[in-house]
N, C-alpha and C positions, 0 to 999 in steps of 0.2 A: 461716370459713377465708379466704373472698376477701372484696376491698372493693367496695360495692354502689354502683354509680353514682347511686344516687337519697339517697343522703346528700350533705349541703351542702359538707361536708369533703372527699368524693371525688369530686368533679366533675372530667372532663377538663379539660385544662389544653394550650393552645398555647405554645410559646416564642416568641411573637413581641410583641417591648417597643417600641411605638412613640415613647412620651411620654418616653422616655429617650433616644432617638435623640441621637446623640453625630458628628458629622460637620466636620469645621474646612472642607471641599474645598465647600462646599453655601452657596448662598443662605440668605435670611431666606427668601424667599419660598419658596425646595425647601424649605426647611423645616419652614413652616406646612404645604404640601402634604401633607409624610408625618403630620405633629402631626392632619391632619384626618381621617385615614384612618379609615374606620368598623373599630370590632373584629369577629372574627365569634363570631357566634351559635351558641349549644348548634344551634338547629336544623340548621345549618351543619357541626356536626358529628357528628351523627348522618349528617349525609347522607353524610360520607366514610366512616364508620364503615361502612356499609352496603354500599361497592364494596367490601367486604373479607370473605376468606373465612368465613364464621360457624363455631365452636368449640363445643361442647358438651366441656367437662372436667369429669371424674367424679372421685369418690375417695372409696373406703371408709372409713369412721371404724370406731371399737372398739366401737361399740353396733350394729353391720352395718346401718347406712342409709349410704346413697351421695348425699352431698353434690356438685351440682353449677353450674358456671359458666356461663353462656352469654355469650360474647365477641360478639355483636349487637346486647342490648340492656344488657350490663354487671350482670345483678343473677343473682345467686345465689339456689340452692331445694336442697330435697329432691328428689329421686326417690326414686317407689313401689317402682318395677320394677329389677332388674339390668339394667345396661349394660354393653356389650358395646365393646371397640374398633372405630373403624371402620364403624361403624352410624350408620344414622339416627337423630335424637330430634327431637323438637318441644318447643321451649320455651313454657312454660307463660306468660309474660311476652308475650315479643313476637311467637308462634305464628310463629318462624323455624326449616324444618327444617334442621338443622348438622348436622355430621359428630361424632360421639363420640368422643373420645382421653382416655384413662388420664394423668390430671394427675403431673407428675414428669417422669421422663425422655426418655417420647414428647412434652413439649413443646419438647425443646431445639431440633429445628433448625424449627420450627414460625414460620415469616420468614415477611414477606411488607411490599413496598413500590409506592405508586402514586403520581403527578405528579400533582397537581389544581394548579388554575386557578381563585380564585374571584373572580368580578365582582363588588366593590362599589360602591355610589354615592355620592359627594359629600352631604349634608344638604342645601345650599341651590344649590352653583353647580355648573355642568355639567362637574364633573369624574366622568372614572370612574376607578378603582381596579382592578389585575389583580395579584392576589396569587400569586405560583407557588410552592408550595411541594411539596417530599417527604415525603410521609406514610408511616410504617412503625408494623409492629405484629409485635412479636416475645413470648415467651408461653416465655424462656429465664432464669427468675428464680434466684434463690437455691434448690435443690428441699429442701434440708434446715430451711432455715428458714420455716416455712406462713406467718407472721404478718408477722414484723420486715420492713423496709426493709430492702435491701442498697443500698449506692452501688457501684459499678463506675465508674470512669475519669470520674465527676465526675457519674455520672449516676443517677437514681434509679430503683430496680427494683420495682416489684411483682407482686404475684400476679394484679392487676389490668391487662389488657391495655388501656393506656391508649394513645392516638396519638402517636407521638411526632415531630414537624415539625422539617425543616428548610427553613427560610427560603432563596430561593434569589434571587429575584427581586422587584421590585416596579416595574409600568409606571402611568406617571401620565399618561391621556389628556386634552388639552385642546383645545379647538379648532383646528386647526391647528398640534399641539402634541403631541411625548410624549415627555415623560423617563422613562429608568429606570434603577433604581439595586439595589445589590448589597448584601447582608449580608455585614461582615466581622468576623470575631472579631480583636480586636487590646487593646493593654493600654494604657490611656485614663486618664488621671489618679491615677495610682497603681493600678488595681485590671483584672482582664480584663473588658472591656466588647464590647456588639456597634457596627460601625463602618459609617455607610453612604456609600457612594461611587456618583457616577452614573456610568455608564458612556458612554464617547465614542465608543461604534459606535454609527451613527446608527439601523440594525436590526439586533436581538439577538434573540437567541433565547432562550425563557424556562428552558431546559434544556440540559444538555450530555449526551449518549448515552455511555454508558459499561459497564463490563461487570457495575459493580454496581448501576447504580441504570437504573430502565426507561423505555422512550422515548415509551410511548403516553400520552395527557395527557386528561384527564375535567375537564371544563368545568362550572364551578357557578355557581348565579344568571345564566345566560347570558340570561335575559327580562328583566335588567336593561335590556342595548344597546338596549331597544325604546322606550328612553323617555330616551333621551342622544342625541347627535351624532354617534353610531355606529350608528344603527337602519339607516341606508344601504349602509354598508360591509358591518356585517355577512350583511346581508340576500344581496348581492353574489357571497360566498366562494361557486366552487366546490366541491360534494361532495367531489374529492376529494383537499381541500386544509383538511378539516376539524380535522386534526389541526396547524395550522398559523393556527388562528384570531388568537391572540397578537402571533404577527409578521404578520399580515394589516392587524390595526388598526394599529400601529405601521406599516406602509408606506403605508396611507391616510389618517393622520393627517399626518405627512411629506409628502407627495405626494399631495394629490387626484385626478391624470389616471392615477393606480390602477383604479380605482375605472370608468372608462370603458374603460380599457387589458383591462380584464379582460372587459366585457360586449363586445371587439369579436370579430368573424366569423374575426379572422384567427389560424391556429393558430399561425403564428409570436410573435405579440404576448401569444399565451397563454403559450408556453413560455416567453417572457423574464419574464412576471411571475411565473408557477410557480418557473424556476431562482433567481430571487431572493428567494422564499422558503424555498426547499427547501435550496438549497445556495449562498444567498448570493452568489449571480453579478453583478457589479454592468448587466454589458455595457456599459458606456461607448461603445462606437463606435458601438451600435446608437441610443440612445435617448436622451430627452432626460429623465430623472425629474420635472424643476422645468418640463414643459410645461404651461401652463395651457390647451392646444386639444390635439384629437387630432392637428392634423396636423404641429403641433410635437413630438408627442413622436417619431418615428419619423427619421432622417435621411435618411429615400430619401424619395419623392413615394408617390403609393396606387400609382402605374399603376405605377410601378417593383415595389413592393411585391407586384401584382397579377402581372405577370412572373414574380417570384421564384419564388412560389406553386407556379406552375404548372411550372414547371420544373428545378427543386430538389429533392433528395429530402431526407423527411423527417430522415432520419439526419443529415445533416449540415445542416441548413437556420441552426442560427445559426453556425455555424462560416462557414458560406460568406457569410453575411451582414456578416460581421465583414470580412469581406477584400474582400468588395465597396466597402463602404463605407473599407477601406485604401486601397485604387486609388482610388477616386473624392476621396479628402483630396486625391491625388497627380496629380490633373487624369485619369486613366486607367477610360473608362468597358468595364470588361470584361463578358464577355456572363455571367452566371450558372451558365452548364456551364462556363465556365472557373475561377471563383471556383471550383466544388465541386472541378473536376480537382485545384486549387492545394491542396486540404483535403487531400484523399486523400494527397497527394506529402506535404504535413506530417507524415505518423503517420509517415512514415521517418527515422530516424535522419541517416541519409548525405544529406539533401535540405537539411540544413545546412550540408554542407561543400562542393556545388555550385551552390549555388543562383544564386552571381553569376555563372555561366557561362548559368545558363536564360533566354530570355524565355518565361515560360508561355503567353503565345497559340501564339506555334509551334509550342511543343512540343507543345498541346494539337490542334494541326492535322497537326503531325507523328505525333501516335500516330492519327490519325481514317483517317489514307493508310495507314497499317503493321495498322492492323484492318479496311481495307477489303480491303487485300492479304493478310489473315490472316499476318500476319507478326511481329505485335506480341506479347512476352513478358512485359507485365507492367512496370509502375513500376519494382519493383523491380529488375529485369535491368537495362533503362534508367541508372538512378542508377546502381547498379554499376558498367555500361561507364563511365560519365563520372567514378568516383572515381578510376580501374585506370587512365583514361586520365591524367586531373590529376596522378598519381602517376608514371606514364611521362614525363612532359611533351611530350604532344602540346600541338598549336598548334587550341585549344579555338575560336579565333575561324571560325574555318573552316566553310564550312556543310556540306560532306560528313562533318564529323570527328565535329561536334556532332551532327547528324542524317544516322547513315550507314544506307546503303539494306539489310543483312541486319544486322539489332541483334544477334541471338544470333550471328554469325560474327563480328560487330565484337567482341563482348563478351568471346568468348572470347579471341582474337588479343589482347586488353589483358589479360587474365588472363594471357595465356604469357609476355608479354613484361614484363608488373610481375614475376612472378615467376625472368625473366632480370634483370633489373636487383637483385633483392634477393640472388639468386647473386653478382652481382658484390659488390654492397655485404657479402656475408658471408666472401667469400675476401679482400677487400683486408682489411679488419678481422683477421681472421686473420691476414696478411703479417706488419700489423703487429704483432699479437701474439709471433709468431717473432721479429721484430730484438728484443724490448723482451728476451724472456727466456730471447735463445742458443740457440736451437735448430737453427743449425748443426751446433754441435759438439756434442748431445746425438743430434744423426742420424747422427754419423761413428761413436759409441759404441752404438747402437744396431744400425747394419750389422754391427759385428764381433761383437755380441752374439748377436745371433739370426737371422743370416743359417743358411741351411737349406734342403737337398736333399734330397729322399726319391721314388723315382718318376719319374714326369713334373712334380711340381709343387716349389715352391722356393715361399720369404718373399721379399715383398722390401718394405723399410721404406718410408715415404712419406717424400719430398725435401720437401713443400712442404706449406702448412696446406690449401692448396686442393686435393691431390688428395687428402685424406679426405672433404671435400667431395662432388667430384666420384664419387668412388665410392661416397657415398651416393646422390647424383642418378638414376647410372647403374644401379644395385643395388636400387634404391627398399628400402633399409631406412634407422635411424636415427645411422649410423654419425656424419653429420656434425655432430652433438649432441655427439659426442665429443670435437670438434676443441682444443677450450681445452683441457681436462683431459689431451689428451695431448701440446701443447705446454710444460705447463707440468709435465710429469712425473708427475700424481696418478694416470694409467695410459696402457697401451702399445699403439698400433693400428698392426697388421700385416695386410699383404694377401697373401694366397694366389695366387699365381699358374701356369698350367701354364708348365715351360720353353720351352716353341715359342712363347707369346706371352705375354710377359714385361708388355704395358703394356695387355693386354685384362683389367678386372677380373672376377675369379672369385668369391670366397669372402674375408670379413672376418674377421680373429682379433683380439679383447683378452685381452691378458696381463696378471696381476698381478705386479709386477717384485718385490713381498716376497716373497708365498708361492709364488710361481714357479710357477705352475700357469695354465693356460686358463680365463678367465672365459668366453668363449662365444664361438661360430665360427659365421657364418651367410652364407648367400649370396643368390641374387635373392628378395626380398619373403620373407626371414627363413622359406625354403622352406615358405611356408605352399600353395602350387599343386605342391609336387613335393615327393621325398624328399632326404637329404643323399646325397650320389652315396660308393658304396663306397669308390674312392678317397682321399675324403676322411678317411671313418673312418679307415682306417688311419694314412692323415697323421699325423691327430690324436692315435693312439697314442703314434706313435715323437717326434711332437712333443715328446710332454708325458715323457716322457723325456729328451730334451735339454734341455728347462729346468730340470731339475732339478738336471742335473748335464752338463756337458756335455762337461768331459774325462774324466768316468768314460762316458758313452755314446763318444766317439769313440775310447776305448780296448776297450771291446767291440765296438764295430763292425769295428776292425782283427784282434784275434783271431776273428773268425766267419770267414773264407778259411780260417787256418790249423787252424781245426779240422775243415772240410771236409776239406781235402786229409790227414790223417791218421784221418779216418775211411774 
């Protein structure tokens, strides 16, 4: 039923074609390089075959024995005994216990993929080889047909769970030296070929992390490096940077002062060479990569270095290093609690839009007096005042203005007063929208429209765009959102007013001028702290009556005397 690994004809099979390598972008000599590359070994895969979960597939045949697979060691038997899903069994072959599953349909989603890395060596000269490929083993064949071949999307299927690789990478280490180059599928002289190109980042990573393929990487033949020009480096890798071996050699191949950067005491030299493996950080301002002394590679001195150390916290220590080494390009030697203060003010946003008003020593001296004083709120507050003020146009040069003596009193007082300036800026805009679209004479038709007495309170329309405004300011609800929309007619705001004080605002009405009815009437903070006062209700009654009609209401209202006095 399945194909037996120990026949000549079903032997695993790699897709990786070197002797055809097909490249226009490549040397003679990148060429020979890949042309020498050792193939690997059956041994070689078994060994990957092995990091992968073992299978035991069973299936009844019509004479009731239960022919079975072991995906381990690739060969198929009889079983004596009935198997069960989901159970253990022990293969008879390569005495591996696997898991049992019912051949057919429980294989479909039966996946499984791993990254290997395998070390090979050069035959004669001190090259090594770093093969990275993706290894997968899927067990999701044809289920109706036991025997035949199926092709799927160019690919071949069998019963046989064979390895199936994709070439991902290939790093060429030489002395002082490492190219690597990329597998690409591209269409080559008439027909689709594979295409290899070297890659121009000068440290690459042998994988890309993705949601379908996995990120943990299993290293083969790794007792090769002990007998190449990498037995040092390797040797070198921190524990817990093992999963980063790949790009390890590739950056001490490139740069030997790796390789000492790494063995030194100091925890900052460790994180810059960790980030540039991990996450490709180059730090540029920090270090020199092409140093061939330690104390070339670093741009501060030890004793500076030593300083830092000690007074730096970890969290921020190359961030602050970075801007240390900013100021000192700039002739400016600042002390290292200032560098960090400077980091911190970074993660704000708004430390962008002041920052040519700060000098950070001050400032950092300024907030040291405001927390001795306990007075100090926080960066954040700080930037704030200074944007509210930028925005008011205070006269930032000033040293009480810049650093005034209650931060949160200052801060606030630029809050009220940005927010008076944007009052203005919202009523003039307004003005102007009344001249552009006549709303003079749409206020003359509106007083005769819906002017209105009931009570002690009366309407009375707004003269200007700014006292809808303003009567939202004073009322704190959203009235002044309405401003455009009732300049421009798409609806109608009217103010309630009592008759003894005609210009103290009350209560807000919109009208819909189509269906002629009250869209909604609200007064202080849209009486969310109080109820709507009786009064008003009523209003709102006989209001919504006269919109409707309002020479039939002032024709009822005339006959209600004369039917008193005849009753």
């Amino acid at each position: 039923m399945w194909k037996d690994a120990d026949k000549p004809d079903q032997s695993q099979t790699l897709l990786i074609d070197i002797p055809s390598v097909q490249a226009s972008d490549l040397t003679e000599q990148e060429k020979k390089d890949l042309y020498a590359m050792p193939t690997i070994t059956k041994k070689e895969i078994r060994q990957m075959n092995s990091y992968f979960k073992p299978y035991i597939f069973y299936h009844k045949t019509k004479k009731n024995e239960t022919e079975c697979f072991c995906t381990a060691c690739n060969r198929s038997y009889t079983a004596d005994s009935t198997l069960y899903h989901k159970t253990w069994e022990i293969c008879p072959y390569c005495h591996t216990t696997a898991t049992a599953a019912a051949a057919g349909y429980s294989q479909k989603d039966k996946t499984e993929t791993i990254n290997f890395v395998i070390f090979k060596k050069h035959r004669t000269k001190d090259i090594v080889y770093a093969i990275c490929l993706n290894a997968g083993k899927r067990y999701n064949g044809d289920y109706r047909n036991w025997f035949n071949k199926v092709r799927i999307y160019g690919v071949d299927f069998y019963r046989q769970p064979d390895l199936e690789c994709d070439l991902h990478k290939i790093y060429v280490f030489k002395p002082g030296e490492c190219n690597v180059y990329r597998r690409q599928y591209a269409y080559l002289n008439g027909k689709y070929s594979y295409k290899y190109t070297k890659i121009k980042k000068k440290v690459s990573r042998p994988f890309t992390a993705t949601m379908y393929k996995p990120t943990d990487t299993i290293m083969l033949n790794r007792e090769v490096l002990l007998k190449t020009h990498l037995r040092y480096y390797a040797a070198v890798l921190p524990e817990s940077m093992e999963n980063h071996l790949v790009e390890w050699l590739n950056l001490c191949s490139l740069y030997p002062i790796t390789e000492i950067a790494a063995k030194s005491e100091s925890k900052t030299i460790q994180r810059i060479v960790q980030n540039k493996l991990c996450y490709d950080m180059s730090h540029r301002d920090l270090v020199n990569w092409k140093a061939k002394k330690p104390k070339d590679f670093l741009k501060i001195t030890l004793n500076e270095l030593r300083d830092f150390e000690q007074s730096a916290k970890v969290a921020y220590s190359l961030q602050t290093l970075e801007v240390y080494a900013r100021h000192k390009k700039k002739g400016e030697k600042l002390p290292f609690e200032v560098c960090q203060f400077e980091v911190v003010l970074e993660e704000y946003s708004l430390f962008n839009l002041v920052k040519n008003y700060i000098d950070i020593k001050k400032l950092w001296e300024y907030r040291r007096r405001q927390q001795k004083n306990k007075t100090w709120r926080g960066e954040r507050t700080y930037l704030d005042y200074i944007h509210h003020a930028q925005m008011c146009g205070y006269d930032l040069t000033q040293k009480n203005i810049l650093y005034p003596r209650d931060i949160q009193q200052a801060h606030d007082d630029a809050v009220a007063n940005w927010q008076i300036v944007q009052a203005e800026k919202e009523k003039e805009k307004a003005e102007a929208e009344a001249k552009k679209y006549g709303y003079p004479e749409r206020y003359k038709k509106l007083c005769k429209k819906y002017a209105f007495e009931y009570g002690d309170l009366m309407v009375v329309v707004p003269a200007k765009a700014s006292d809808i405004i303003n009567e939202g300011n004073i009322l704190h609800h959203c009235v002044g959102s309405y401003t455009s929309d009732h300049i421009k007619g798409q609806t109608t705001i009217l103010f309630l007013r009592h008759i003894s004080e005609p210009d103290k605002p009350y209560y807000t009405i919109e009208v819909n001028e189509k269906e002629k009815y009250i869209v909604q009437c609200h007064g202080y903070m849209n009486e969310r702290k109080s109820k709507k006062a009786e009064e008003v209700k009523a209003f709102e009654k006989e209001y919504a009556k006269f919109i409707q009609s309002p020479k039939k209401y002032k024709a009822e209202r005339k006959e209600e005397p004369c039917r008193k006095k005849s009753a």
